[in-house]
C-alpha positions in Angstrom: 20.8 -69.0 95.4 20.5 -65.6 96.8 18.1 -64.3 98.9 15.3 -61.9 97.5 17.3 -59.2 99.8 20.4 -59.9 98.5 19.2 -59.8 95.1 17.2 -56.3 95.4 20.7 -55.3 96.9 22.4 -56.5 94.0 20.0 -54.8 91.7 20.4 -51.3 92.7 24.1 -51.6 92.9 23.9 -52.6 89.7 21.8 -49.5 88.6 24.0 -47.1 90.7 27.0 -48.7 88.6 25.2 -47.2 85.5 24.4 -44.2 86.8 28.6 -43.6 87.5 28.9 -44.5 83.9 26.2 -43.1 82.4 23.5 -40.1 82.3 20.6 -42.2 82.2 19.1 -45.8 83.6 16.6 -47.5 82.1 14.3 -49.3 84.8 11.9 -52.2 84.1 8.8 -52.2 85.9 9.5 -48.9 87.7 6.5 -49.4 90.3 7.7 -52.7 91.5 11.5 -53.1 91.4 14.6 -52.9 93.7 16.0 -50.1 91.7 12.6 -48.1 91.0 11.6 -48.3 94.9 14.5 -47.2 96.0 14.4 -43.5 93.9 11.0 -43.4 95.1 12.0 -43.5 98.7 14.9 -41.3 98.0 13.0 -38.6 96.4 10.1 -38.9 99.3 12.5 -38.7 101.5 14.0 -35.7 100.3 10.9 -33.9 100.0 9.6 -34.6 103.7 13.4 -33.3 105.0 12.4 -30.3 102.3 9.2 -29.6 104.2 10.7 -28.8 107.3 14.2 -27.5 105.8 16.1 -27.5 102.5 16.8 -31.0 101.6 17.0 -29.7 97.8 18.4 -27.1 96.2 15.7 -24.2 94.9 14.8 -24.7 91.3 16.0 -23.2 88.1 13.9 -24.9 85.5 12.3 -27.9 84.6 13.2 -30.3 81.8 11.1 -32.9 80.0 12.3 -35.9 77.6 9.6 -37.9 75.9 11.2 -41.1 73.9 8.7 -43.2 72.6 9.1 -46.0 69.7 6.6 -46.0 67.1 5.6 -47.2 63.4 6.0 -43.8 61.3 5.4 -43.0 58.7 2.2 -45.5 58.6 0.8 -47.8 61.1 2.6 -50.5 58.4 6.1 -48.8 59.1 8.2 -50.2 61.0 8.8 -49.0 64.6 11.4 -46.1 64.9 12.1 -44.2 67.4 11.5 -40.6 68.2 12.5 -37.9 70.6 11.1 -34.8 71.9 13.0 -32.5 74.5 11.9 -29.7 76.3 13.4 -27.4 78.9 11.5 -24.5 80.9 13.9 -22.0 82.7 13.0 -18.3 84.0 14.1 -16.8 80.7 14.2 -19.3 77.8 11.9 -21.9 76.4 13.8 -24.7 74.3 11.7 -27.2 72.2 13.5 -29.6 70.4 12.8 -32.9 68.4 14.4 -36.0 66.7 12.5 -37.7 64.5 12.5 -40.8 62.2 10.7 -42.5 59.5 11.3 -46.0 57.9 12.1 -45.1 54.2 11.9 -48.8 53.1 8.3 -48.8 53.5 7.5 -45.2 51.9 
């Protein structure tokens, strides 16, 4: 078998293979895998080259997603998911949501 190295390696290839394909990853256990340690030293690594320089680019807004899966209409329902997404620039404001309820239960 592999080693745990090689297979923390293998994992964030993996999730930088997704990334290439895709907008978003999905990562299981954030705080303790391959994948979700590596952003974090990424992103603390930017921001301590920021502190002394410009290790990222000034910012023009800030952009939030909340997804969550939840029984709606009732606690009975079945789970369905829902989206909210917000975005905060200097001169606009957008709120938007996507939400669903299980009709076979109604």
């Amino acid at each position: 078998g592999a080693s745990p190295l090689e297979r923390e390696k293998n994992e964030v290839d993996v999730g930088v293979e997704v990334l290439v394909e895709s907008p978003e990853l999905t990562i299981k256990d954030p705080a303790h895998s391959a994948m979700g340690r590596a952003l974090q030293g990424l992103v603390i690594t930017q921001a301590e080259e920021g502190a002394g320089g410009n290790a990222f680019p000034p910012e023009t807004g800030k952009e939030f997603i909340l997804r969550f899966v939840l029984p709606s209409p009732g606690m009975t329902s079945c789970p369905c998911p829902q989206r909210m997404f917000c975005v905060l620039t200097k001169d606009q404001f957008r709120l938007a949501g996507a939400f669903s309820n299980d009709i076979t239960s109604s």
